[in-house]
C-alpha positions in Angstrom: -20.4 13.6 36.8 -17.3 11.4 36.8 -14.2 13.6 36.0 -11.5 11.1 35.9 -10.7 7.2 35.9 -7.8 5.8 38.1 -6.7 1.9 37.7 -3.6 0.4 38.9 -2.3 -3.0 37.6 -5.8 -3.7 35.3 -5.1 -5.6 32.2 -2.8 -3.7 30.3 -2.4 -1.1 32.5 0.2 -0.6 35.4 -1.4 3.1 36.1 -3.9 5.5 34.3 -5.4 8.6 35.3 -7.6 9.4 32.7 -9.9 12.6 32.4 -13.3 12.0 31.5 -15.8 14.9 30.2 -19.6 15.2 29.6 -18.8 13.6 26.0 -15.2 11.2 25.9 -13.9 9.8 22.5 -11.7 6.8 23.3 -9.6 6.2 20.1 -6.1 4.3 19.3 -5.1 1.3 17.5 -6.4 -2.4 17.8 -5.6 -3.9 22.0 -4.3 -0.7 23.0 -6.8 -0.2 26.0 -9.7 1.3 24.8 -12.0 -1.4 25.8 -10.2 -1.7 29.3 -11.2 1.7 30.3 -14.9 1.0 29.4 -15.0 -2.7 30.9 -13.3 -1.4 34.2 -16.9 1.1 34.5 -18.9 -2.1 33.2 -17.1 -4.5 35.9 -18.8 -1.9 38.6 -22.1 -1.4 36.7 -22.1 -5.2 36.1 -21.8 -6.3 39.9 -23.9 -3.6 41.6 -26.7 -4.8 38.8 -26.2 -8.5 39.3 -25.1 -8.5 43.0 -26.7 -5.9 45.0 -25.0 -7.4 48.2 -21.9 -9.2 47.5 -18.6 -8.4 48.3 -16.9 -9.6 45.5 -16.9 -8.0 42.4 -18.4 -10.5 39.2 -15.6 -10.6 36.9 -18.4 -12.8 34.5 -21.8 -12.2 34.0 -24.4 -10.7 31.5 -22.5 -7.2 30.6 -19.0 -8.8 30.4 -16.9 -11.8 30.4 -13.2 -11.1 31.8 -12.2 -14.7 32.3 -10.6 -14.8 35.8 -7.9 -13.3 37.6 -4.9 -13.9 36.2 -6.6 -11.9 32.7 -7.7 -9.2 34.1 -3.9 -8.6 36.5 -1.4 -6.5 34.6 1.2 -9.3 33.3 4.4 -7.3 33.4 3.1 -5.7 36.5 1.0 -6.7 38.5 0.5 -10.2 41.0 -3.3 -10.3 42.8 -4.3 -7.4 43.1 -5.8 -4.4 40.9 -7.5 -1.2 41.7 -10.2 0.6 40.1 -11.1 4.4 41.2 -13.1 7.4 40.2 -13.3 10.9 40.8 -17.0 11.7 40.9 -18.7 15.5 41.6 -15.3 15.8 43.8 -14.9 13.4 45.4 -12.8 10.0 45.4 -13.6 6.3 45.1 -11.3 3.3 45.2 -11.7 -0.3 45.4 -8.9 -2.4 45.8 -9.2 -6.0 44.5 -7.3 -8.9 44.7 -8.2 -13.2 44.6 -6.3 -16.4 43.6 -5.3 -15.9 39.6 -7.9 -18.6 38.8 -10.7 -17.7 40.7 -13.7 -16.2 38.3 -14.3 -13.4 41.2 -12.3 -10.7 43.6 -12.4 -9.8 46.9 -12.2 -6.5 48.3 -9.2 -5.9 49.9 -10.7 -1.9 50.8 -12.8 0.6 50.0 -11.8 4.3 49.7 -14.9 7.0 49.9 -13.6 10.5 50.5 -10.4 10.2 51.9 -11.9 7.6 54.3 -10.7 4.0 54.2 -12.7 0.5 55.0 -10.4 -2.7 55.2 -11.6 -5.9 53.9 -15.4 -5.4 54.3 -17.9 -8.1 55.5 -20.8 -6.3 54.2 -21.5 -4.1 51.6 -24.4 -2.9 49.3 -23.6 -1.8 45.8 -19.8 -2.5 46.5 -20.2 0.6 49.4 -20.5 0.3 52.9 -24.3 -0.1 54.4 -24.6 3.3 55.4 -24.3 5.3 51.8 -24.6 8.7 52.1 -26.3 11.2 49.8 -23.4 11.3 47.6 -22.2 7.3 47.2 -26.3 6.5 46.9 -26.3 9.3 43.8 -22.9 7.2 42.2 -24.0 3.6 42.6 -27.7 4.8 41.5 -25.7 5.9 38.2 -24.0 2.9 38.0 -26.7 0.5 38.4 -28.6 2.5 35.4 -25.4 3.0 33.2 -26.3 1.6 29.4 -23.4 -0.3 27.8 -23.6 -1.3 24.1 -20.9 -3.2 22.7 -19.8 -3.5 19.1 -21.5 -6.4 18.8 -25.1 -6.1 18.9 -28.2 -8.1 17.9 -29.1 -7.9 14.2 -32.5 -8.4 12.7 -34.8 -10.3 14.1 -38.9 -11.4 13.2 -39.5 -11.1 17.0 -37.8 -9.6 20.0 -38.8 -10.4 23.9 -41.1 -8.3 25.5 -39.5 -7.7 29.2 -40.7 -6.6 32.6 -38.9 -3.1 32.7 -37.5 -4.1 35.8 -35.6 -6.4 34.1 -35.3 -4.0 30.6 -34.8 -1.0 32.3 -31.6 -0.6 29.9 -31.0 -1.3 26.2 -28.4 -4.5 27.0 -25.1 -4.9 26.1 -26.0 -6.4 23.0 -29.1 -4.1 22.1 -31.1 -7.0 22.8 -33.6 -5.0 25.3 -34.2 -2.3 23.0 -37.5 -2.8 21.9 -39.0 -4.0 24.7 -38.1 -0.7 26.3 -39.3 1.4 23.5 -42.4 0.1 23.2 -42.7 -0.5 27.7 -41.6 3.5 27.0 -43.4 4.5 24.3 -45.6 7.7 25.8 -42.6 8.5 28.3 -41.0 12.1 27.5 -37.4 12.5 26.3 -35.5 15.2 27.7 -36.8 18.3 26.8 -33.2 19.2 25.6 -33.0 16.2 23.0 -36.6 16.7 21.9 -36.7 17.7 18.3 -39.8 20.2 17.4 -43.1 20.0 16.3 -44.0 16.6 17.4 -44.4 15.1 20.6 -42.0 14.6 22.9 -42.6 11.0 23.7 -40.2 8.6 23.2 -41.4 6.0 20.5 -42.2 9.5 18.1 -38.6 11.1 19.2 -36.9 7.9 18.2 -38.8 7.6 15.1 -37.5 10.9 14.1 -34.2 10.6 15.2 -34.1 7.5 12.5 -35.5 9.8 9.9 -32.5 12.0 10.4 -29.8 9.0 9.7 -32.8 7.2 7.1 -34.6 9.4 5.6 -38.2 8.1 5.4 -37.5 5.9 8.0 -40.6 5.0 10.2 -41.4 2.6 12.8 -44.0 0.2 14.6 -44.1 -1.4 16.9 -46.7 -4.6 17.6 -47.3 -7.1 20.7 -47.8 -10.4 19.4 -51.1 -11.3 21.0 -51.0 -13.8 24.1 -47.0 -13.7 24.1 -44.5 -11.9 25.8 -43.2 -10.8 22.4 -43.0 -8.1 19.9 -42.7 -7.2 16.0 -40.8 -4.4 14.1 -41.8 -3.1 11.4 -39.3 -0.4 9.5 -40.4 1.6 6.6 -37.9 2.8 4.8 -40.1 5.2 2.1 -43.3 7.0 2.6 -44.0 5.0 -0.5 -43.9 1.2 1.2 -45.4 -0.6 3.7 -43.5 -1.3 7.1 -41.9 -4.8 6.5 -39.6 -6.9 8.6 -36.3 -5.5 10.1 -34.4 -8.5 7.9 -35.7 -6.4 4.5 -34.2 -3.4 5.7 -30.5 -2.0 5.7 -28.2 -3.6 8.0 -27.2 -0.2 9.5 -31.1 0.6 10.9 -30.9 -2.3 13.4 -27.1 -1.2 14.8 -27.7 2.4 15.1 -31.5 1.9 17.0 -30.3 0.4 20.4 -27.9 3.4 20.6 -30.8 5.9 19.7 -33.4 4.0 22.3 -30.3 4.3 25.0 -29.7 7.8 24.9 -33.2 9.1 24.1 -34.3 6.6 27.7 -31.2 8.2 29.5 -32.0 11.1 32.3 -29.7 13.9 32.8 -26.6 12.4 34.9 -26.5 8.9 33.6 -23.9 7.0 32.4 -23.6 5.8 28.2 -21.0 3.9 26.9 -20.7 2.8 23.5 -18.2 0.8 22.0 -18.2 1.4 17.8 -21.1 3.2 17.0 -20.1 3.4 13.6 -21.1 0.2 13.0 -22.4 -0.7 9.2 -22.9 2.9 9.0 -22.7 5.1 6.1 -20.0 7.7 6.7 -22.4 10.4 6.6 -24.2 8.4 9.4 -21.3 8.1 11.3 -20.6 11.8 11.1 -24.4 12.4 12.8 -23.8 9.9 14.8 -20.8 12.2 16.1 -23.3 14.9 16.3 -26.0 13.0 17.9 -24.3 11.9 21.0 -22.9 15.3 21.3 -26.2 17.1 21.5 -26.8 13.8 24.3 -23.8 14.8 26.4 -25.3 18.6 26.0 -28.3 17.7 27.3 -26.8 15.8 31.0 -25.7 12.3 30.0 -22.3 11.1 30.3 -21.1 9.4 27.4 -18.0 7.5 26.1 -17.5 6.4 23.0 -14.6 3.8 21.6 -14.7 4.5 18.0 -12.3 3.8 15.1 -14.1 6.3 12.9 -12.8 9.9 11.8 -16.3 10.5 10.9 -17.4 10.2 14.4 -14.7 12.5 15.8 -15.3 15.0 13.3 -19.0 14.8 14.0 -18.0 15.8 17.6 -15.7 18.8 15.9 -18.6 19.9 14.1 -20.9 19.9 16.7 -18.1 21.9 18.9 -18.2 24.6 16.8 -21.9 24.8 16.6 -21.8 25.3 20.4 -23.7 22.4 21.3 -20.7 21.6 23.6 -17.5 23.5 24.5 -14.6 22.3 23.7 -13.4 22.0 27.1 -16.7 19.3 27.2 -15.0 17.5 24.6 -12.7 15.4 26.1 -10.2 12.6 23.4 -8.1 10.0 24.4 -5.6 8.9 22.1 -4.2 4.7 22.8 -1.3 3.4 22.5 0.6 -0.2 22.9 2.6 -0.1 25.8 6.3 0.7 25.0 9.0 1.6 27.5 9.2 5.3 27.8 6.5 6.4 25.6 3.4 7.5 27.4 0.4 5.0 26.3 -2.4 7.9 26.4 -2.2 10.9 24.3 -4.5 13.6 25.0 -5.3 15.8 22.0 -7.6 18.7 22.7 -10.2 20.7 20.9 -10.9 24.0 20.7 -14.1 26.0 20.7 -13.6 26.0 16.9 -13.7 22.5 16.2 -9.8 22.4 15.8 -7.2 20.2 17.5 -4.0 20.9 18.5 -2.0 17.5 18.4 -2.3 14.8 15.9 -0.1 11.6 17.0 1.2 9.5 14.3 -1.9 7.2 14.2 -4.3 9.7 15.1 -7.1 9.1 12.6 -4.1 9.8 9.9 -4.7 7.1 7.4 -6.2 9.2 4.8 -3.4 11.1 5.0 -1.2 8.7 4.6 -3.2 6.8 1.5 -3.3 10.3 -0.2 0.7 10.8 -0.2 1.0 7.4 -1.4 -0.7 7.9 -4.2 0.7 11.2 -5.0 3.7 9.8 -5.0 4.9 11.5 -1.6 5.4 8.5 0.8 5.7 4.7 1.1 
C-alpha cells in the first residue's frame, strides 16, 4: 500500500509530504491542490498504461491533459524540473523530471528505488529500470491497473461500446468503459469482503444490488446489440416498470455506476481514485456513498476521494464507528491556497468514534456558518 506522497516543485506545490491511508479524503476550497495530488498518481498510471517503454513521462494523453511544462512547474518556485515520489509497503520511489517549459513531455533526470539512485536512464519499462524486482513489478502492476474517475463522467447514453477487456480492463476516466466491463465481467466474483448476502457473488448481481441500496428498486440489464460491438442499458427504477433507457432515469444512476463497477472490479491492493463522487447525488446518497467506499478500502483497495461534500465525510465517520475501518485507516487532508507562513495542508484526524479533533475555518463549516446567520449570530 502507498503510505505517503512526496512532490517537489509540481503545480502549486513547492514541497508536500502527504500521508495516505487504506481510505484518503482530499477536501479544501476550489484550486487549492486537491486535484494535483490525484493527477501527480494519474501522470504515473497514465504513462506506464500508454507507454510501457518510454522514458518520458506523458504529460497528455487519455487519463489527463496537463498542458506542457511550464503548467505543470511550480511558478513561484520552481524552473524545469519537478519531482514526484511515493513511499510504498516501505520503501521509497522518486522520479525526478525536468524538459524545455514547452515541450508536452519530461525526461527523467533519475530514478530513486530504495535508497538506490539511476541517472538519466536510456531504458526503462514502466518508468523503472529493466530489471524490476519483486517489489517495483508489485507497484507498477498497481499503477497500470489504478481506476481514475473524474468529476466529469459520461451521462446517459442509448448505446455504449463493447471493448476488448484488454483495452476495458478499467472503468475510464470518464466512466466511459463501464459497461463494457460489467457486462465482459458479468459472472466474475467480487471480493468476498464487498459481497453482500444471499445472492451470488458475481459481479453484474453485486452491482445490481449495490444500486438498489442508493435506488431503491433499482435493477439492471444489460443487452449486446446483435452483430455490433455495442451494448444497451436498461435501468428499472420500480419493481412495477419495465427496464427503459438510462436517458428516462435519474441523472444520479448514471454518475454513481462507473464508481460502483470500479470498486466492485478492483482486487485487494489496487489503486481507486475518485474525484466528486457526490455528483447529482441525493445527500442521503452521498452519505452511502461515504459508507460504500469505506467498506471498499476495508476490504484491500486503496482509495482517494476529492470531495466537496460533508455528506461524504460523514459517511466515512459513520462507517468509522461501525468498525468497518479504524480511525487510524481514515486518513483527511484538509487544502489550502498557498499563503506565506500558513501551512497549505491541514490534517484533521478521526477517532475510533467517528469524531474529529480539528475543524479549520473552511472545513466543511458552511452550515455552520449559514445557521448563525440566520439566527442572527454572525455576518
Amino acid at each position: 500500500m502507498i503510505s505517503r506522497l512526496d512532490l517537489d516543485c509540481f503545480k502549486c506545490f513547492e514541497k508536500l509530504r502527504l500521508p495516505v491511508g487504506p481510505l484518503t479524503l482530499l477536501s479544501g476550497s476550489n484550486a487549492s491542490g486537491k486535484s494535483t495530488v490525484l493527477q501527480a498518481l494519474v501522470l504515473l498510471h497514465q504513462t506506464i498504461r500508454e507507454h510501457e517503454w518510454t522514458v518520458r513521462p506523458a504529460l497528455n494523453g487519455e487519463s489527463v491533459a496537463l498542458g506542457t511544462v511550464a503548467d505543470v512547474v511550480d511558478k513561484i518556485h520552481g524552473r524545469q524540473s519537478v519531482s514526484i515520489g511515493l513511499i510504498d509497503n516501505d520503501r521509497g520511489y522518486e522520479w525526478v523530471m525536468s524538459g524545455d517549459r514547452s515541450e508536452m513531455s519530461m525526461g527523467i533526470d533519475s530514478i530513486t528505488i530504495g535508497g538506490k539512485t539511476t541517472k538519466a536512464p536510456d531504458r526503462l519499462r514502466y518508468l523503472m529500470p529493466d530489471e524490476l524486482d519483486e517489489s517495483s513489478m508489485n507497484l507498477a502492476s498497481r499503477l497500470w491497473r489504478m481506476s481514475y474517475i473524474r468529476a466529469e463522467r459520461v451521462g446517459p447514453r442509448d448505446v455504449y461500446p463493447l471493448e476488448d477487456t484488454q483495452v476495458a480492463s478499467v472503468v475510464g476516466p470518464s466512466g466511459e468503459y463501464a459497461v463494457s466491463l460489467l457486462y465482459a465481467g458479468r459472472d466474475e466474483e467480487v471480493l468476498s469482503e464487498l459481497a453482500l448476502p444471499d445472492l451470488a457473488k458475481t459481479r453484474l448481481k453485486q452491482v445490481e444490488a449495490r444500486m438498489d441500496t442508493f435506488f431503491p428498486g433499482c435493477a439492471i440489464e444489460i443487452r449486446q446489440i446483435p452483430q455490433a460491438n455495442a451494448l444497451t442499458l436498461g435501468i428499472r427504477t420500480s419493481l412495477d416498470t419495465d427496464f427503459h433507457r438510462p436517458v428516462h432515469s435519474g441523472f444520479g444512476l448514471t454518475q454513481v455506476l462507473p464508481i460502483i463497477i470500479a470498486a466492485l472490479s478492483a482486487d485487494s491492493g489496487d489503486i481507486l481514485l475518485i474525484e466528486n463522487p457526490e455528483v447529482h447525488l441525493h445527500p442521503a446518497g452521498q452519505g452511502l456513498i461515504g459508507e460504500f467506499l469505506s467498506e471498499v478500502a476495508s476490504a484491500g483497495v486503496q482509495v482517494l476521494i476529492e470531495t466537496h461534500s460533508d455528506h461524504v465525510l460523514n459517511g466515512v465517520r459513520r462507517a468509522v464507528k461501525g468498525k468497518v475501518l479504524s480511525g487510524a485507516q481514515a486518513v483527511v487532508h484538509f487544502f489550502q491556497g498557498r499563503q506565506e507562513g500558513s501551512s497549505q495542508v491541514i490534517s484533521p484526524n478521526i477517532d475510533d468514534s467517528g469524531n474529529i479533533d480539528v475543524w479549520p475555518e473552511g472545513f466543511f463549516d458552511q452550515f455552520d456558518k449559514d445557521m448563525n446567520h440566520f439566527a442572527g449570530w454572525g455576518a
